[in-house]
Backbone as JSON Lines, residues from 0, in Angstrom:
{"i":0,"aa":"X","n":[5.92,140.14,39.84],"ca":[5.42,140.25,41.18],"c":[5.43,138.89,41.87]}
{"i":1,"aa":"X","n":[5.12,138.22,41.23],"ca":[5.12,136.46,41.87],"c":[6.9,135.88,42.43]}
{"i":2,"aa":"X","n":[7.54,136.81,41.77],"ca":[9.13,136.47,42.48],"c":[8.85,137.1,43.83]}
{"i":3,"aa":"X","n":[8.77,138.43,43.77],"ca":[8.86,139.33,44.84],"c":[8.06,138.47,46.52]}
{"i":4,"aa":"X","n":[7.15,138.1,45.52],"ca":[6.14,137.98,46.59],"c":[6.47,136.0,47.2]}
{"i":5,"aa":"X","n":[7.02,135.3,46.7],"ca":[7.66,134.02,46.68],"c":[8.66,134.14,47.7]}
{"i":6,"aa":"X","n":[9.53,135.38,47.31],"ca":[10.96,135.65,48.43],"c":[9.94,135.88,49.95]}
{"i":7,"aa":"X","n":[9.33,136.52,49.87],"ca":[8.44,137.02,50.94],"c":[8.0,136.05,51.53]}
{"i":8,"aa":"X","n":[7.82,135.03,50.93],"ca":[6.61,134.14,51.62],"c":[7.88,132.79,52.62]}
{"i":9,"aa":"X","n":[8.57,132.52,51.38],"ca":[9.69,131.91,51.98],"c":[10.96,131.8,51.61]}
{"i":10,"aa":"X","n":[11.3,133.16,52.54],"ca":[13.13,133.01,51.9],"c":[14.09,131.65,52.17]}
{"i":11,"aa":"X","n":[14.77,131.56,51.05],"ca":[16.07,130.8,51.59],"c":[15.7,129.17,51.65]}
{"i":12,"aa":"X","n":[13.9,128.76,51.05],"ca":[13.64,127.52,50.37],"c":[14.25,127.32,49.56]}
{"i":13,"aa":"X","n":[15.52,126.5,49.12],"ca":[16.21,126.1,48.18],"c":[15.02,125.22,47.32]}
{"i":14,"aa":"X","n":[14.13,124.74,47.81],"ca":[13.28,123.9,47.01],"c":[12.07,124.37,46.05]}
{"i":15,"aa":"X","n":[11.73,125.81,46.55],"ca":[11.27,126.74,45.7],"c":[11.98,127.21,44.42]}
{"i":16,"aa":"X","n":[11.3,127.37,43.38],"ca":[12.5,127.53,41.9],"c":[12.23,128.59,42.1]}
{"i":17,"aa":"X","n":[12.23,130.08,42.71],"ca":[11.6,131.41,43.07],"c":[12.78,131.81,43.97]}
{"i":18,"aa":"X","n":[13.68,130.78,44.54],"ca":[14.62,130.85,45.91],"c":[15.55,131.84,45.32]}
{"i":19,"aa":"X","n":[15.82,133.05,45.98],"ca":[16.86,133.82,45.93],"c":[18.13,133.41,45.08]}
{"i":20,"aa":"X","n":[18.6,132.27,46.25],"ca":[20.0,131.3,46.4],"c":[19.74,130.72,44.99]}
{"i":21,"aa":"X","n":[18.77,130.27,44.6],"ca":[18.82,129.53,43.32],"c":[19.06,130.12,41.95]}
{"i":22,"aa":"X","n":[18.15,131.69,42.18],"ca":[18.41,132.24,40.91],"c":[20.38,132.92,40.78]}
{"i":23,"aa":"X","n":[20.36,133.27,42.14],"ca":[21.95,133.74,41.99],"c":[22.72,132.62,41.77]}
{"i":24,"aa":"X","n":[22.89,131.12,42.11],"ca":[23.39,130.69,41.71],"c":[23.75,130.0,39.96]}
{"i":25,"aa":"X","n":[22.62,130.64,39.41],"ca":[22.16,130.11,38.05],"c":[23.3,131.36,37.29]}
{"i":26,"aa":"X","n":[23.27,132.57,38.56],"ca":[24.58,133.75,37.67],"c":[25.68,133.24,38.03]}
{"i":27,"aa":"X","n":[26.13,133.24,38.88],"ca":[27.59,132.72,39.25],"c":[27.87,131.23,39.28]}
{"i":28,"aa":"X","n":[26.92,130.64,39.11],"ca":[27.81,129.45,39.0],"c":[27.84,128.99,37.72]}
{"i":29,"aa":"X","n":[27.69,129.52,36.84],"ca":[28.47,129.11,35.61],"c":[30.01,129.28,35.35]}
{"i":30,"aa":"X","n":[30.35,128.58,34.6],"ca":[32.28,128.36,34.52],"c":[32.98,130.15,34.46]}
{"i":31,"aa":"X","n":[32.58,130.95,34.04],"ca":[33.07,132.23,33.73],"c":[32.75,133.61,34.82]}
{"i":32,"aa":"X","n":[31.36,133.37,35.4],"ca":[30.72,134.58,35.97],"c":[32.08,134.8,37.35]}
{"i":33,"aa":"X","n":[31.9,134.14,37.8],"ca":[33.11,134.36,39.24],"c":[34.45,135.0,38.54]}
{"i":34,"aa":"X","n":[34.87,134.06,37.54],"ca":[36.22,134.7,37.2],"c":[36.35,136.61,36.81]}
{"i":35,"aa":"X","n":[35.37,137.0,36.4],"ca":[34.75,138.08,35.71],"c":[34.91,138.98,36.87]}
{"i":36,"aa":"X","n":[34.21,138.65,37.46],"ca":[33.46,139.36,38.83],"c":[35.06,139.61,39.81]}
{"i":37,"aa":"X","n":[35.94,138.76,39.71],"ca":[37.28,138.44,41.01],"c":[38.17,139.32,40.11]}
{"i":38,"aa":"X","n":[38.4,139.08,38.68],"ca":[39.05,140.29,38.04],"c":[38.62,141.77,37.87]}
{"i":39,"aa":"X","n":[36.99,141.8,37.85],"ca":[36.79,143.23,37.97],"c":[37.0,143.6,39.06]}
{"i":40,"aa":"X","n":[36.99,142.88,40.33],"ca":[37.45,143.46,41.92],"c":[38.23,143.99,41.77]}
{"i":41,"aa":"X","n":[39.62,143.48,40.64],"ca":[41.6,144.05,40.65],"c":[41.32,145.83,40.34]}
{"i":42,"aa":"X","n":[40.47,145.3,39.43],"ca":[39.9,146.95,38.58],"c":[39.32,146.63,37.38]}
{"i":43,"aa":"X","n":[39.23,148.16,37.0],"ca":[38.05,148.19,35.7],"c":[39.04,147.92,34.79]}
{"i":44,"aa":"X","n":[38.46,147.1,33.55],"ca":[39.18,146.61,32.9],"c":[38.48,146.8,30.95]}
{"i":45,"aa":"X","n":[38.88,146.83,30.46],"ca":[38.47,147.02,28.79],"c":[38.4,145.31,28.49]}
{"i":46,"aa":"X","n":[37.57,145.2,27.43],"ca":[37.06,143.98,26.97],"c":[38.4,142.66,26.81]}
{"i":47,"aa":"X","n":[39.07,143.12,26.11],"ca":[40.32,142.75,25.37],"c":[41.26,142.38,26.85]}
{"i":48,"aa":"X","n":[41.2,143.42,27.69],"ca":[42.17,142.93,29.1],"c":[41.28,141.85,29.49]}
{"i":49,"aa":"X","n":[40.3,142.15,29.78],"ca":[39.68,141.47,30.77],"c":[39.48,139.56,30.07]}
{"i":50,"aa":"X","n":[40.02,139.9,28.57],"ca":[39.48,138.42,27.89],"c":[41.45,138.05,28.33]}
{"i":51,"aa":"X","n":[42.2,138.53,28.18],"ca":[43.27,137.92,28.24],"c":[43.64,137.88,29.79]}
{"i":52,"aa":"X","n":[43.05,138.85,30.84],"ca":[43.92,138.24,32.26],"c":[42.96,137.16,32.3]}
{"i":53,"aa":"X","n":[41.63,137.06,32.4],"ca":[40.88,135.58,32.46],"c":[41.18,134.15,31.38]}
{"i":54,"aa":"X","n":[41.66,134.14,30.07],"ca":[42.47,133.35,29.51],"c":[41.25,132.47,29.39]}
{"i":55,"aa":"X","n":[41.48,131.61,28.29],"ca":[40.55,130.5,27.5],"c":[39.28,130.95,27.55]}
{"i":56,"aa":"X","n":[38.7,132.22,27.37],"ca":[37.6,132.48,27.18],"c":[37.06,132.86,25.12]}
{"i":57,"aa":"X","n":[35.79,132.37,25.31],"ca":[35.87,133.2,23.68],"c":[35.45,134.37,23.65]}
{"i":58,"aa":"X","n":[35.98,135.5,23.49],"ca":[34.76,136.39,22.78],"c":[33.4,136.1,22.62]}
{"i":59,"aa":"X","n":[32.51,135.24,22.13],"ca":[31.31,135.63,22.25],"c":[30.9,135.02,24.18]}
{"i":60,"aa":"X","n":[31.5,134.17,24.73],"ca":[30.77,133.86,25.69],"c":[31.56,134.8,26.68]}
{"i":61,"aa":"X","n":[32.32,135.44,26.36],"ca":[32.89,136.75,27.46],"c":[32.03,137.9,27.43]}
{"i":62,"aa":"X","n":[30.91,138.28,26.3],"ca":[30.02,139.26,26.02],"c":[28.73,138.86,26.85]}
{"i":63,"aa":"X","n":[28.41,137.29,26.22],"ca":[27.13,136.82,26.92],"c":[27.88,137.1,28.55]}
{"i":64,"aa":"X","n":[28.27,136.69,28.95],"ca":[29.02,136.79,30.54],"c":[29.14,137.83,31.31]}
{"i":65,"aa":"X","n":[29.82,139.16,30.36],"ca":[29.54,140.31,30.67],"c":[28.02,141.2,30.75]}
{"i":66,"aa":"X","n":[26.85,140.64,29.7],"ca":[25.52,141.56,29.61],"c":[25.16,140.83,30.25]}
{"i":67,"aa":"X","n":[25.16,139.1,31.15],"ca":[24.21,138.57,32.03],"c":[24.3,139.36,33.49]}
{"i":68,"aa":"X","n":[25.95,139.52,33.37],"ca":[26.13,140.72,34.87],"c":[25.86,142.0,35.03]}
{"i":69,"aa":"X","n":[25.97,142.57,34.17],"ca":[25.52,143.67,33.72],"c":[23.76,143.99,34.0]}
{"i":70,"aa":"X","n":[23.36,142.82,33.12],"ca":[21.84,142.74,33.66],"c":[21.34,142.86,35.21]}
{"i":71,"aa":"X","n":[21.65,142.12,35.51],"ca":[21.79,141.39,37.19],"c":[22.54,142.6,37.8]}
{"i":72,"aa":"X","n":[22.73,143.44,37.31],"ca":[23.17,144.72,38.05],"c":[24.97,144.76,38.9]}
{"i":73,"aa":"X","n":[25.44,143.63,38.62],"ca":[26.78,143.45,38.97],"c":[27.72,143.89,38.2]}
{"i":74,"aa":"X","n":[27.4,144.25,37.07],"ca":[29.22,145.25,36.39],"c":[27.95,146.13,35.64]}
{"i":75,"aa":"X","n":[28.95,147.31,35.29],"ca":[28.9,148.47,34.42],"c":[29.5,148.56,33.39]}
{"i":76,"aa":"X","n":[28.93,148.68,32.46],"ca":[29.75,149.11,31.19],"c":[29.89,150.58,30.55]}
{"i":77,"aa":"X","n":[30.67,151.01,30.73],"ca":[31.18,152.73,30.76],"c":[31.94,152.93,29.17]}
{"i":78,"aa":"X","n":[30.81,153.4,28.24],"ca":[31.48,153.59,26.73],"c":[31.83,155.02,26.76]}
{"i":79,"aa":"X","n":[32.98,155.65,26.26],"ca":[33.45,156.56,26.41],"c":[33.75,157.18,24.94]}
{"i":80,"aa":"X","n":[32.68,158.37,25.48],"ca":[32.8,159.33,23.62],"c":[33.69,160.03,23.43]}
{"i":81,"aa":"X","n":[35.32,158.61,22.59],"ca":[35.82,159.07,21.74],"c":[35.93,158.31,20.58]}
{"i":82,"aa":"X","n":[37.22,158.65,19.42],"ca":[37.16,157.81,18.63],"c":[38.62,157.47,18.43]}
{"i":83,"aa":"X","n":[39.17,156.02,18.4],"ca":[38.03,155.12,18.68],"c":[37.52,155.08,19.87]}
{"i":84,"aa":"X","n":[35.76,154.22,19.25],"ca":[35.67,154.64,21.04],"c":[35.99,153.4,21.82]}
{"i":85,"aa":"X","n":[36.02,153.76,23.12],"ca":[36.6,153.02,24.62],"c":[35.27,152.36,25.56]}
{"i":86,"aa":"X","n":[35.58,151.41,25.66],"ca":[34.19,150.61,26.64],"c":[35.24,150.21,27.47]}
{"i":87,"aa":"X","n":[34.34,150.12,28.86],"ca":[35.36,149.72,30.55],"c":[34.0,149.29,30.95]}
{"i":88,"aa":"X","n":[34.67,147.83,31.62],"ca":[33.82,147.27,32.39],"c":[34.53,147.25,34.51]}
{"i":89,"aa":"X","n":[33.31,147.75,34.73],"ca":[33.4,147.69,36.31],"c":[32.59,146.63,37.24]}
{"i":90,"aa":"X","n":[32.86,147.22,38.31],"ca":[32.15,146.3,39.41],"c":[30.48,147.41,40.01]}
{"i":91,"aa":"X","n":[30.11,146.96,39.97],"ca":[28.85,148.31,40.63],"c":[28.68,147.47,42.25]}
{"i":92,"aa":"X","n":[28.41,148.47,42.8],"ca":[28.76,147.89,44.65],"c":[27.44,147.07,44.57]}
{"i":93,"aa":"X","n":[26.6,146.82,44.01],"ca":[25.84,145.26,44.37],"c":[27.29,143.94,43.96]}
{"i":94,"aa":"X","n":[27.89,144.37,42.47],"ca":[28.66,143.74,42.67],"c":[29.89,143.51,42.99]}
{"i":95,"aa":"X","n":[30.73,144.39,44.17],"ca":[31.58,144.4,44.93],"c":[30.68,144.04,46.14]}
{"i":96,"aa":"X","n":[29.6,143.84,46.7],"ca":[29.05,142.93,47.49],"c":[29.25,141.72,47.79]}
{"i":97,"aa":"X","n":[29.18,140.96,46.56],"ca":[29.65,139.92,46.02],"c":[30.93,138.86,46.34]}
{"i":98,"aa":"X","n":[31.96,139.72,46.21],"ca":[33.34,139.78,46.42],"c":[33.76,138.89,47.5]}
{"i":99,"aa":"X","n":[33.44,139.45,48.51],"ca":[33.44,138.49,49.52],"c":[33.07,137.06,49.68]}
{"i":100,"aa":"X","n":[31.91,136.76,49.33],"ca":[31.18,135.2,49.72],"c":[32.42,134.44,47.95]}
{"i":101,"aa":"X","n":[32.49,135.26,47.08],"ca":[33.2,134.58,46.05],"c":[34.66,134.15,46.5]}
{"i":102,"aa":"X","n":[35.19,135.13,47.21],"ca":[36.51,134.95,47.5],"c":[36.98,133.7,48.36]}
{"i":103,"aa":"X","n":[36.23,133.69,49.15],"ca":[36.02,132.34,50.15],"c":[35.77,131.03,49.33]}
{"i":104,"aa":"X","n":[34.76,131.3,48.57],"ca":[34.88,130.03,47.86],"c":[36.18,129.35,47.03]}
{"i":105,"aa":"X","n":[36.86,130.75,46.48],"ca":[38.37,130.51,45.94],"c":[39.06,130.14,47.32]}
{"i":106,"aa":"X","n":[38.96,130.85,48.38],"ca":[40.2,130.31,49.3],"c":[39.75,128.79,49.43]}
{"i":107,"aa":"X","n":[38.55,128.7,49.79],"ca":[38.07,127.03,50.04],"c":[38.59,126.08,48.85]}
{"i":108,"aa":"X","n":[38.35,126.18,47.27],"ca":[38.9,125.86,46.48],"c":[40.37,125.49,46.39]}
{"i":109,"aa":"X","n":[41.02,126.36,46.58],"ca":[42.67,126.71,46.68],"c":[43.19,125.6,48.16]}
{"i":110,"aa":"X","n":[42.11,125.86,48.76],"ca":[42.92,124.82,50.0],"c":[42.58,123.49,49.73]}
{"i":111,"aa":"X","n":[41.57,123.24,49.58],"ca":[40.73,121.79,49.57],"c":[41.26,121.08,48.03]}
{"i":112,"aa":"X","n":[41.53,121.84,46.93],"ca":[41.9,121.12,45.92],"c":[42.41,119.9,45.27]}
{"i":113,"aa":"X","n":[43.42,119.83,46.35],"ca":[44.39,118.4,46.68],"c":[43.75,117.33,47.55]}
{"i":114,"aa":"X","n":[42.53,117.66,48.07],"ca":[41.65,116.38,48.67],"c":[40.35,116.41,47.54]}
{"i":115,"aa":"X","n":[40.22,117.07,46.95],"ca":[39.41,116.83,45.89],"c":[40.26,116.09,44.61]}
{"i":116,"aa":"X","n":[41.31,116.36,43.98],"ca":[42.22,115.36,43.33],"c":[42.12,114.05,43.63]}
{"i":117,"aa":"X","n":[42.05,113.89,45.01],"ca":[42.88,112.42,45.45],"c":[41.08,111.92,45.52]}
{"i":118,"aa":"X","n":[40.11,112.37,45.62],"ca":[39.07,111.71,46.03],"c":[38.28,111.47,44.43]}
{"i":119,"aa":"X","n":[38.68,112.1,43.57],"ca":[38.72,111.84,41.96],"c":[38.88,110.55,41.37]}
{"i":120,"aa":"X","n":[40.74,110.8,41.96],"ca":[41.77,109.79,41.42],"c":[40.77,108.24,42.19]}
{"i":121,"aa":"X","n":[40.66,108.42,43.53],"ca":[40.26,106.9,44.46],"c":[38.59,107.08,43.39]}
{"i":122,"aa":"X","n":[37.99,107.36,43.24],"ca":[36.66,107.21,42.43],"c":[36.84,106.43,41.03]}
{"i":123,"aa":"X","n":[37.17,107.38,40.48],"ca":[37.83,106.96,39.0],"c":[38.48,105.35,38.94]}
{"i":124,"aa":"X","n":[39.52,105.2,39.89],"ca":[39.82,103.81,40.11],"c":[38.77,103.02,40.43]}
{"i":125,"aa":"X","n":[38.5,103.51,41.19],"ca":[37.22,102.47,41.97],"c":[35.64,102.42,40.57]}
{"i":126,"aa":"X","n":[36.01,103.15,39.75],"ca":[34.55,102.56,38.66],"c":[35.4,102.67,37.57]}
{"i":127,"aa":"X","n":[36.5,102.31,37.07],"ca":[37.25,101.88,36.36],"c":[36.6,100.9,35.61]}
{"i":128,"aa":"X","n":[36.18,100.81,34.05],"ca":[35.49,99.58,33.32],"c":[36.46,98.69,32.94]}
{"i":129,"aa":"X","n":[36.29,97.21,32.92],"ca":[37.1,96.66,32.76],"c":[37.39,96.72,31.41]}
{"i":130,"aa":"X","n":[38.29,95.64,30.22],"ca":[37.91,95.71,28.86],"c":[36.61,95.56,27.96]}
{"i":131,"aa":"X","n":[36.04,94.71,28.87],"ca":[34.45,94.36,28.04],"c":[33.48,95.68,28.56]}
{"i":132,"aa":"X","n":[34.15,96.65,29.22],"ca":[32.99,97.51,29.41],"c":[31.98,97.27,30.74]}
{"i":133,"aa":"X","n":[32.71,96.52,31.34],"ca":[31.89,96.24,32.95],"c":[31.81,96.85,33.85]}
């Protein structure tokens, strides 16, 4: 009740640890949740697809990844009684909601990338240690 009633009092305080924005970002912004979420948009996908179109993932942190969304009410997991049996993971329309504000961040990503490189590369140079470690 103290979340509920926190959002209420003041939405959209990023400085509140109660902030909407803060707890969703604690789901998606980890290295995997977006990728998950942009491939279940393509479609529903079985464990095994979904670990190879997303690539360098392990098995166990593709499970943790999948039951944190799952939790959070953003995918479904649909086990199907046969044998063997069949599990499909989806999008549930809280998380095809989603979709959108993620996608933008990829287009923003995808465009901006090459001024993020070069502002790396000029950093990196610029605190470059000398040999003694200076």
């Amino acid at each position: 009740m103290r979340i509920m009633e926190a959002e209420a009092r003041r939405p959209g305080d990023i400085n509140d640890p109660d902030c909407p924005t803060r707890r969703l970002i604690d789901r998606v912004g980890d290295k995997w949740s977006v990728l998950v979420i942009l491939r279940l948009f393509e479609r529903t996908h079985r464990f095994s697809e979904l670990r190879t179109a997303i690539g360098g993932v392990t098995p166990k942190v593709l499970t943790h990844t999948l039951r944190a969304l799952e939790r959070d009410g953003l995918v479904e997991r649909h086990v199907y009684a046969e044998v063997p049996p069949r599990v499909e993971y989806r999008l549930t329309g809280l998380g095809h909601s989603i979709v959108a504000p993620l996608a933008a961040l990829r287009d923003w990503a995808e465009e901006h990338i090459p001024q993020v490189v070069q502002a790396r590369e000029r950093y990196d140079a610029a605190h470059a240690k000398g040999p003694e470690g200076e």
